[in-house]
N, CA, C and O of each residue as an XYZ file, in Angstrom:
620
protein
N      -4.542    -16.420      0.194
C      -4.676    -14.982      0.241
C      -6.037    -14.468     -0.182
O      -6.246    -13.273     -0.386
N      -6.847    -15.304     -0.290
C      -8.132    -15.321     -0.852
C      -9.060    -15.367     -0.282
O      -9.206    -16.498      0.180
N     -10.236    -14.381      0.094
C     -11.324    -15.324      1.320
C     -11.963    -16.104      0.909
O     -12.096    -16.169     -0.313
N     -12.612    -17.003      1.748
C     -13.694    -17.923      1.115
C     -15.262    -17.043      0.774
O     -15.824    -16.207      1.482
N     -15.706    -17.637     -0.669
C     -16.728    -17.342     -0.973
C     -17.328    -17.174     -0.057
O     -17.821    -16.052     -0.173
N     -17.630    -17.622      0.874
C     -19.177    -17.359      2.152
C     -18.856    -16.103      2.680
O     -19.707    -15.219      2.776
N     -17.029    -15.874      3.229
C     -17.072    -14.814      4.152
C     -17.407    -13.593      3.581
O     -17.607    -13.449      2.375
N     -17.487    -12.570      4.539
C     -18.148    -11.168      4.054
C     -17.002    -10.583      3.026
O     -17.470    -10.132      1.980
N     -15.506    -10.521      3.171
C     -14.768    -10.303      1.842
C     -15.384    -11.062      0.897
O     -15.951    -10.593     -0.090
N     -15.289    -12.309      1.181
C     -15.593    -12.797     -0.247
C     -16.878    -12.542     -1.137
O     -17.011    -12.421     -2.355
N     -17.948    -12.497      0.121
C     -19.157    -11.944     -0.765
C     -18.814    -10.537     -1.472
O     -19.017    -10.205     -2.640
N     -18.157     -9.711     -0.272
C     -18.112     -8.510     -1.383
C     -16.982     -8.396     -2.629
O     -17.222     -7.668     -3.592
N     -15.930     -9.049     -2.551
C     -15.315     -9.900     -3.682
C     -16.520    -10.167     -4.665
O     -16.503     -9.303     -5.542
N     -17.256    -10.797     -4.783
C     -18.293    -11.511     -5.510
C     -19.340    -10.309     -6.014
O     -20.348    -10.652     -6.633
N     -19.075     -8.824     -5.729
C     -20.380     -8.148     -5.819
C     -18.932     -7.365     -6.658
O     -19.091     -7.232     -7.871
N     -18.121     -7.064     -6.313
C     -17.008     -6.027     -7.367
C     -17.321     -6.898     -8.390
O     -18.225     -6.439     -9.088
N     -16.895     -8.049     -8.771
C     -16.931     -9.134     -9.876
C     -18.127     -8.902    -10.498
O     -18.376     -9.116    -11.685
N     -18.937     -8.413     -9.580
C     -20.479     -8.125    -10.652
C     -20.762     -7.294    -10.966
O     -21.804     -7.323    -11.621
N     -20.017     -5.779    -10.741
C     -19.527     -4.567    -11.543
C     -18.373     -4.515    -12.570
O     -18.354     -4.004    -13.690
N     -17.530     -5.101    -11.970
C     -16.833     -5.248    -13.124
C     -15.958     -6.559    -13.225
O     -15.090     -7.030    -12.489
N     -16.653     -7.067    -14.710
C     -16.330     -8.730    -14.978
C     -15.066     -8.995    -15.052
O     -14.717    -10.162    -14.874
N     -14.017     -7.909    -15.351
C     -12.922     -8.184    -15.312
C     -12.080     -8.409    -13.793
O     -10.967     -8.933    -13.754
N     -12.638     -8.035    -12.857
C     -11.941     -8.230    -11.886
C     -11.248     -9.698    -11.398
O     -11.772    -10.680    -11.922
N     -10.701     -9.831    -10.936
C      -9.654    -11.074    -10.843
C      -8.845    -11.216     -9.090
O      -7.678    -11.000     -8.765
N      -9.702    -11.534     -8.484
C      -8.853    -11.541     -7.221
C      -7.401    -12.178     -6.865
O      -6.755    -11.905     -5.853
N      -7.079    -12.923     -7.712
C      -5.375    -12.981     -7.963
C      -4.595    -12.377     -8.316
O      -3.521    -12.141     -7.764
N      -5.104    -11.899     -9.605
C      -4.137    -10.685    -10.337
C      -4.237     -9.249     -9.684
O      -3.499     -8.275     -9.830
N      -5.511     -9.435     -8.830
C      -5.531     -7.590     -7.896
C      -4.147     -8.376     -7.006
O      -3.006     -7.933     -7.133
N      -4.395     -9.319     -6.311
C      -3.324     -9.792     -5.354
C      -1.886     -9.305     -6.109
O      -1.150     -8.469     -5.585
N      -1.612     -9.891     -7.307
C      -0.379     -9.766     -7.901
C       0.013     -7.938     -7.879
O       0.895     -7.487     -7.148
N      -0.776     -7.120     -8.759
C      -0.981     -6.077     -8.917
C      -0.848     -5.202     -7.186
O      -0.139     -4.196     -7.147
N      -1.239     -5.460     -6.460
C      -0.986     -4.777     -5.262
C       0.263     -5.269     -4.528
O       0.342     -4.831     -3.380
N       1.208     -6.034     -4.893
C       2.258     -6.390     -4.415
C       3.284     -5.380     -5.437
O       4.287     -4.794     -5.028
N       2.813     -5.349     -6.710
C       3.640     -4.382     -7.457
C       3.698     -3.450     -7.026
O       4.796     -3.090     -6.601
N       2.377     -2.442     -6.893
C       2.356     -1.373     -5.977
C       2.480     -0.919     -4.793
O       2.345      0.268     -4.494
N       2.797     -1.999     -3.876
C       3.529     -2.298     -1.888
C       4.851     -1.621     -2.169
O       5.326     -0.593     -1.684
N       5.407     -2.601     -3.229
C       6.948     -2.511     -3.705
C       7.233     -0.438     -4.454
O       8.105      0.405     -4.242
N       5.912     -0.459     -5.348
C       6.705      0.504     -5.763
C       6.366      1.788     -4.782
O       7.076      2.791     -4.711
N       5.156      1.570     -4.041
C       5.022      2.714     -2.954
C       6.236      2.853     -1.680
O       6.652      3.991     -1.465
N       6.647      2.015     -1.069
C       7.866      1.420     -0.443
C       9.244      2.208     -1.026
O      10.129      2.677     -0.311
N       9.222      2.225     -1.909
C      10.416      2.678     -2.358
C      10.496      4.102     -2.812
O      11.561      4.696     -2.644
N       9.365      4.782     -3.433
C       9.405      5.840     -4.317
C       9.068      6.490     -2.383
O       9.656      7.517     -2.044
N       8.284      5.887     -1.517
C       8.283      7.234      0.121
C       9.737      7.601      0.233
O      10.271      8.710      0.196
N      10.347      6.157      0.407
C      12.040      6.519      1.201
C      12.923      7.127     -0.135
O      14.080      7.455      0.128
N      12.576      7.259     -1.202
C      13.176      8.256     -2.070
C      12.421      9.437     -2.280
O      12.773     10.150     -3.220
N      11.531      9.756     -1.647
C      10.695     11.141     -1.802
C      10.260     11.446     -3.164
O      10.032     12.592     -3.549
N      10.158     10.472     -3.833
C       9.438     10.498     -5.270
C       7.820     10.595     -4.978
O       7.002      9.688     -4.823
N       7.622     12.322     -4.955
C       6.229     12.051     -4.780
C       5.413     12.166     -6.551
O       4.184     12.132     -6.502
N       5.790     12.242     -7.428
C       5.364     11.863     -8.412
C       4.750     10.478     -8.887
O       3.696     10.350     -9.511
N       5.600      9.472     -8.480
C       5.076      8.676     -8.495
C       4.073      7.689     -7.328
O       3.657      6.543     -7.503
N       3.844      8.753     -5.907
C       2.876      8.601     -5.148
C       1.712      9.505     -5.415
O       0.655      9.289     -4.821
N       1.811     10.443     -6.212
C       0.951     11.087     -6.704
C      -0.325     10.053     -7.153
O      -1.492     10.059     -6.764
N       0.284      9.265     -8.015
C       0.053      8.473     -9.000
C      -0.806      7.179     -8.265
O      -1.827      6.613     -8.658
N      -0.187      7.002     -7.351
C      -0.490      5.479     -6.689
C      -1.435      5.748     -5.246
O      -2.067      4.797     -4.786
N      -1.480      6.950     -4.647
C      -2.380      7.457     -4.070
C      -3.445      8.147     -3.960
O      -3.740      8.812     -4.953
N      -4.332      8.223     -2.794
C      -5.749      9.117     -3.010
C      -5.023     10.210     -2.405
O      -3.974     10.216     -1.760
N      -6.159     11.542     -2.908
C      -5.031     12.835     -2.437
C      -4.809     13.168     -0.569
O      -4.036     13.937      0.004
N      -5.983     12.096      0.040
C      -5.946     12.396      1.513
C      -4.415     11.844      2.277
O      -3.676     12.396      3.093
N      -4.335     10.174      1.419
C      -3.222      9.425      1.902
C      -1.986     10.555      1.024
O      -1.299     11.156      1.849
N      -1.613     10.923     -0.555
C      -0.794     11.878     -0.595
C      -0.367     12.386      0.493
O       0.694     12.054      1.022
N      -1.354     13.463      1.047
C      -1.005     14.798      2.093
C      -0.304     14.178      2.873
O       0.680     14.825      3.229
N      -0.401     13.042      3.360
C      -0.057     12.030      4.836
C       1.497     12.068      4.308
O       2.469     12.702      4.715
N       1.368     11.329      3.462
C       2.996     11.003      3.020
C       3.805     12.338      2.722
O       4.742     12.786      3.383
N       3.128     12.963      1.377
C       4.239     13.944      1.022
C       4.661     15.240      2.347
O       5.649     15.969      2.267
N       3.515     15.270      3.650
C       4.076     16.234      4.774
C       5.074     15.073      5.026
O       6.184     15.605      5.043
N       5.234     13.432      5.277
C       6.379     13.024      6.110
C       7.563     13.249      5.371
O       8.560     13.576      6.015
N       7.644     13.141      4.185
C       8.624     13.668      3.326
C       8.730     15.032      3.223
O       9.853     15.100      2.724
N       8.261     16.473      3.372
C       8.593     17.247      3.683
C       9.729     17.349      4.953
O      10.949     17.509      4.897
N       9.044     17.229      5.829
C       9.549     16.649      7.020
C      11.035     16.554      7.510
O      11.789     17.141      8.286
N      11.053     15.090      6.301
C      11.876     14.627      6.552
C      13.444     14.916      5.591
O      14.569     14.419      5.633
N      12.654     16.187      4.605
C      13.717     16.678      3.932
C      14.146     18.418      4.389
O      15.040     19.203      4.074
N      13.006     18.445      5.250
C      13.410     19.930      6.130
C      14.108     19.894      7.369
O      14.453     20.988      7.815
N      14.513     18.441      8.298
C      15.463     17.869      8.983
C      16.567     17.423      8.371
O      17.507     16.839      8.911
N      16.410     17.790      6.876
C      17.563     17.146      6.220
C      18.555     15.816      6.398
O      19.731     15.490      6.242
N      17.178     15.232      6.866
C      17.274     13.239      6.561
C      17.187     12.948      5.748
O      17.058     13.754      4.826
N      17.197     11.908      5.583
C      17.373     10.370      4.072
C      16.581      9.465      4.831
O      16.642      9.519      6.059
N      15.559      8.319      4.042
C      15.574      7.779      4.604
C      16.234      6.858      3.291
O      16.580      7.292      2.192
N      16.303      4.878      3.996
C      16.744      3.918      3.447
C      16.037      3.012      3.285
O      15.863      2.721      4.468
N      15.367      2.181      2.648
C      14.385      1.312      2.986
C      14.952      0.659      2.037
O      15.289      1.123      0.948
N      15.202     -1.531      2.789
C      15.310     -2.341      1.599
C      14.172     -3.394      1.917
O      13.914     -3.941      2.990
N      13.514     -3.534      0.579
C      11.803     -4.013      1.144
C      13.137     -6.016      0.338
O      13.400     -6.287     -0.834
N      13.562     -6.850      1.685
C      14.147     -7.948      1.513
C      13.270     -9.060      0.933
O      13.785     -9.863      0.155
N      12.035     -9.153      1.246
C      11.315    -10.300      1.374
C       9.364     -9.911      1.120
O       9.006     -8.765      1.391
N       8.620    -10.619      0.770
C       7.379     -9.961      0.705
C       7.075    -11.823      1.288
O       7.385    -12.805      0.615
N       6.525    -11.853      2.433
C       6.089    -13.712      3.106
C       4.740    -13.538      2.772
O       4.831    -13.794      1.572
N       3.865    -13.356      2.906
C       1.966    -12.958      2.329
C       1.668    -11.768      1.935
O       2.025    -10.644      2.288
N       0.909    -12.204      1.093
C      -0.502    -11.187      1.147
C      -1.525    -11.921      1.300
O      -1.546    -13.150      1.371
N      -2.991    -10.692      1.393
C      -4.113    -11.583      1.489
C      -4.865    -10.557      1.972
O      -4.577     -9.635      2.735
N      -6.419    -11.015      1.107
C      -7.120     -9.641      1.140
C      -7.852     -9.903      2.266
O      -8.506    -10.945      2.230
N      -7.951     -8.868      3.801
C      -8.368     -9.155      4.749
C     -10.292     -8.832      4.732
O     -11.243     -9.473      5.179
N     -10.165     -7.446      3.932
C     -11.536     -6.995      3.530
C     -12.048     -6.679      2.761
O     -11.186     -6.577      1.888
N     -13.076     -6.360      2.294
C     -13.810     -5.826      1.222
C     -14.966     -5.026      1.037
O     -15.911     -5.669      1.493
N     -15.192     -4.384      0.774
C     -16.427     -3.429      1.023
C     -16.936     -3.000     -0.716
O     -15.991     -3.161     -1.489
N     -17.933     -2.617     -1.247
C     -18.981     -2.307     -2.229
C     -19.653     -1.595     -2.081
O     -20.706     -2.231     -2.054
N     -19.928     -0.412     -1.915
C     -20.742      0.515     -2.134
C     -20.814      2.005     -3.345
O     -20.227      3.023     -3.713
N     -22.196      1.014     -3.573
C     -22.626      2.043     -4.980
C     -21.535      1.202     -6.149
O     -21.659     -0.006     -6.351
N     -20.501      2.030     -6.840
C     -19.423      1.421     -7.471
C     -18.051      1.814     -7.007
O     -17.033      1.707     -7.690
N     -18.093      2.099     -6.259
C     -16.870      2.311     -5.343
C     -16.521      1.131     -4.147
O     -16.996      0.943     -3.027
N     -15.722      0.601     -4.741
C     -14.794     -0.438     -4.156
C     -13.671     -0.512     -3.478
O     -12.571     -0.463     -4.028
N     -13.874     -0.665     -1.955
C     -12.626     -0.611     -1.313
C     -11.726     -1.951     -0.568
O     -12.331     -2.267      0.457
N     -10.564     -2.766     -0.756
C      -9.944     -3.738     -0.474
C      -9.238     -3.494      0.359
O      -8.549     -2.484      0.222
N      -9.102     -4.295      1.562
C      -7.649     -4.204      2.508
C      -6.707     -5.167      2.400
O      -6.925     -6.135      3.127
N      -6.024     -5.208      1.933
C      -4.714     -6.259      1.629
C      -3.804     -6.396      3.005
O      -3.460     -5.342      3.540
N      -3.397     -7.660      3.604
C      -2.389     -7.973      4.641
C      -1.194     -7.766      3.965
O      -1.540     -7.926      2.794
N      -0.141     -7.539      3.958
C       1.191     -7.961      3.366
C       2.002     -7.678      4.573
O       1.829     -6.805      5.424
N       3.091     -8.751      4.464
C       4.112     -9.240      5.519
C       5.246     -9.541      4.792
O       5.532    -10.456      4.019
N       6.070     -8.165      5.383
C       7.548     -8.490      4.701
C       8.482     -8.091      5.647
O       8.350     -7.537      6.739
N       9.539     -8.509      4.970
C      10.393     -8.247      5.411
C      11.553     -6.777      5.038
O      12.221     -6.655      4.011
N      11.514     -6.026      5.949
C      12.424     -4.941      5.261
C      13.508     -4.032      6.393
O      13.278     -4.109      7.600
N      14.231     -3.512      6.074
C      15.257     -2.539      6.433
C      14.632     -0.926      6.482
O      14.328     -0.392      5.415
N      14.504     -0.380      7.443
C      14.115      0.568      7.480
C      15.175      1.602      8.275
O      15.330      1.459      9.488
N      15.762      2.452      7.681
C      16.560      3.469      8.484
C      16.526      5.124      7.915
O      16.449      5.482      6.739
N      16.589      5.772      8.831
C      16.107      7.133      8.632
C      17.842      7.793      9.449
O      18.330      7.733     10.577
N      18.167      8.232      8.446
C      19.998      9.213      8.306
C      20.148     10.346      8.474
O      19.964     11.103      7.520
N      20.498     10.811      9.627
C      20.706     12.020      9.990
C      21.249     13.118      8.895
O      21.485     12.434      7.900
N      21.489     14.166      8.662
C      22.339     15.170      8.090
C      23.682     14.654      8.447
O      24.072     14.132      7.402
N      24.384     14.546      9.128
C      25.233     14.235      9.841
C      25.535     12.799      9.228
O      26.524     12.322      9.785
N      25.031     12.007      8.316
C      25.191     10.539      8.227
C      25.065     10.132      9.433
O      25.755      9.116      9.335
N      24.610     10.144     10.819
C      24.833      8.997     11.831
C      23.230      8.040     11.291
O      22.600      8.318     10.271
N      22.914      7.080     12.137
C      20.954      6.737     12.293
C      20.621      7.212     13.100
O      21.025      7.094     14.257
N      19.572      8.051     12.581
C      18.788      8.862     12.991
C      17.336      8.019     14.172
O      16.911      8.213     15.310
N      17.057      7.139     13.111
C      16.019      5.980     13.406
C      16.015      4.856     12.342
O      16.355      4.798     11.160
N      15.346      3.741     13.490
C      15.659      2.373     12.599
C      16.993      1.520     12.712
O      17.687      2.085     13.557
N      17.671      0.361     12.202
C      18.293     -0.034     12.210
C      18.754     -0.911     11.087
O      17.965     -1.119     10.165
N      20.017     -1.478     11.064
C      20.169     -2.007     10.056
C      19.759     -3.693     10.167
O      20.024     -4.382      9.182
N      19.269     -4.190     11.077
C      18.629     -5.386     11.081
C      17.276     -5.192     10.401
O      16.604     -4.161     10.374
N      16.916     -6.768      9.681
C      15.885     -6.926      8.773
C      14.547     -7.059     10.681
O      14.694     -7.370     11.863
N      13.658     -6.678      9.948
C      12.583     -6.569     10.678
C      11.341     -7.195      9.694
O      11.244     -6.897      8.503
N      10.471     -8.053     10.350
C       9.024     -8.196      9.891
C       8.185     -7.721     10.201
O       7.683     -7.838     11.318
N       7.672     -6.856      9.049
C       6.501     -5.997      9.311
C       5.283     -6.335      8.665
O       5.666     -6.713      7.558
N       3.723     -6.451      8.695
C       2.598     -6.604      9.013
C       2.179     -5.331      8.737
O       2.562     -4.370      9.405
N       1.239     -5.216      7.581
C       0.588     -3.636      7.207
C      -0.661     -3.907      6.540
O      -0.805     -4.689      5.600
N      -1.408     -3.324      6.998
C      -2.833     -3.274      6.497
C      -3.219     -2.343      5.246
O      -3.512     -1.214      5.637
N      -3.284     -2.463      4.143
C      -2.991     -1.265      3.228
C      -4.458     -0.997      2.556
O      -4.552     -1.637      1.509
N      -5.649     -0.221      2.862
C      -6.410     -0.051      2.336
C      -6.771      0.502      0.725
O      -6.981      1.711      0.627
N      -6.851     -0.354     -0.566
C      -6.964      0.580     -1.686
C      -8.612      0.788     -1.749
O      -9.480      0.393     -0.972
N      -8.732      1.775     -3.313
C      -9.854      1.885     -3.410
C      -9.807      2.281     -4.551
O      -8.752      2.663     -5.057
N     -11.247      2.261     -5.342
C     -11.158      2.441     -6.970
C     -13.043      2.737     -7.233
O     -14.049      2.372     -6.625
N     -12.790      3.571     -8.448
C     -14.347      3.600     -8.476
C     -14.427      2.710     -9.834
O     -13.713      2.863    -10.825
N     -15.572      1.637     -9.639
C     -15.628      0.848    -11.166
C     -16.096      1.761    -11.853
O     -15.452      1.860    -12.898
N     -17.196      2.740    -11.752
C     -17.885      2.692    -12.965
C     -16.698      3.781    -13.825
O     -16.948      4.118    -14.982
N     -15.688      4.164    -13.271
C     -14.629      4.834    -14.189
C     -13.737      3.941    -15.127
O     -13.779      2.722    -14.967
N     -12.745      4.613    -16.324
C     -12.874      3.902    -16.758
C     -11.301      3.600    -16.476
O     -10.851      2.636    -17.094
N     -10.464      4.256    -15.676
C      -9.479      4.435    -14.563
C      -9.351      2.785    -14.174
O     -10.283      2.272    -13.554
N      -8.077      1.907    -14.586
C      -7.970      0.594    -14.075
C      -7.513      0.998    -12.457
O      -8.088      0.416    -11.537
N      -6.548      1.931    -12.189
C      -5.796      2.294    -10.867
C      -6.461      2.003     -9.791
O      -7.330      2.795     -9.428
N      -6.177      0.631     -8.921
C      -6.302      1.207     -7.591
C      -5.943      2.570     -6.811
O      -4.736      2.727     -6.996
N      -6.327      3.389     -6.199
C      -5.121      4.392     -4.819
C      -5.183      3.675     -3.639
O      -6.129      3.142     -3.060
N      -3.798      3.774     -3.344
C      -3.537      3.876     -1.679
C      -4.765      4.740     -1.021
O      -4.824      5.914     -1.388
N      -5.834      4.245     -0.009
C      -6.515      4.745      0.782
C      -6.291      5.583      2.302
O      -6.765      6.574      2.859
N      -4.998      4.255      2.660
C      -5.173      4.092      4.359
C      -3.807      2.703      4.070
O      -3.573      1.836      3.227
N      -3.126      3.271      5.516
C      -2.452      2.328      5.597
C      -2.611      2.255      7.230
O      -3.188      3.161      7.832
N      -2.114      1.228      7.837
C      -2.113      1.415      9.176
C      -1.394     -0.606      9.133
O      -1.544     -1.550      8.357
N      -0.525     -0.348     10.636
C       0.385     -1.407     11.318
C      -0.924     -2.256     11.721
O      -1.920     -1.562     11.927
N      -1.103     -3.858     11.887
C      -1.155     -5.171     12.534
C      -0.402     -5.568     13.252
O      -0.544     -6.690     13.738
């Protein structure tokens, strides 16, 4: 889940590490699987408090209108995140002290969206593998450990 030192992640891997010594490209790995999981769950419960938290305010707007949305159609959604098969940081970028990572993660999950009505609305109850590109970002020279959600987008 790691690039190799030569490639361009890894060099820029190698230039965050030289802003800030603490960085750890395993434990960001570990640490952004915590936050897949807890972003995953707190959308399909419309907990935007705690996307508040875990997002930049552009990606916020994105989410908390689909959750508007989706509570002014007076849906639910359901999401069971079954399985997490990789991660792996696809990119990396450095500029100035602002650091931005794209993480692969491939899981497995249940996604269904419930009418008012209880019928499915969308989605199904079969497990599906999904492939997501999740852009974070962080400024080192703060003193803020938090990645935010940047950007997400399908592979």
């Amino acid at each position: 889940g790691i690039p190799d030192q030569r490639s361009p992640a890894g060099q820029a891997l190698m230039r965050i590490r030289g802003v800030d010594a603490g960085f750890d490209p395993a434990a960001f790995l570990g640490g952004a699987e915590g936050a897949f999981r807890m972003i995953v769950q707190a959308f399909a419960a419309g907990d935007r408090n705690t996307l508040r938290d875990l997002l930049s305010e552009d990606a916020f707007a994105g989410f908390d209108g689909a959750i508007t949305a989706r509570e002014q159609a007076g849906e639910t959604q359901r999401t069971e995140l079954r399985a997490i098969h990789d991660m792996g940081i696809e990119e990396a970028e450095l500029r100035g002290t602002v650091a931005d990572i794209t993480v692969r993660i491939v899981s497995d999950q249940v996604n269904l969206t419930i009418a008012r009505d209880g019928s499915i609305s969308a989605g199904a109850e079969a497990v599906t593998e999904i492939t997501d590109l999740w852009t974070v970002q962080r400024d080192l020279g703060l003193s803020d450990p938090t990645w935010k959600l940047v950007g997400t987008r399908s592979a």
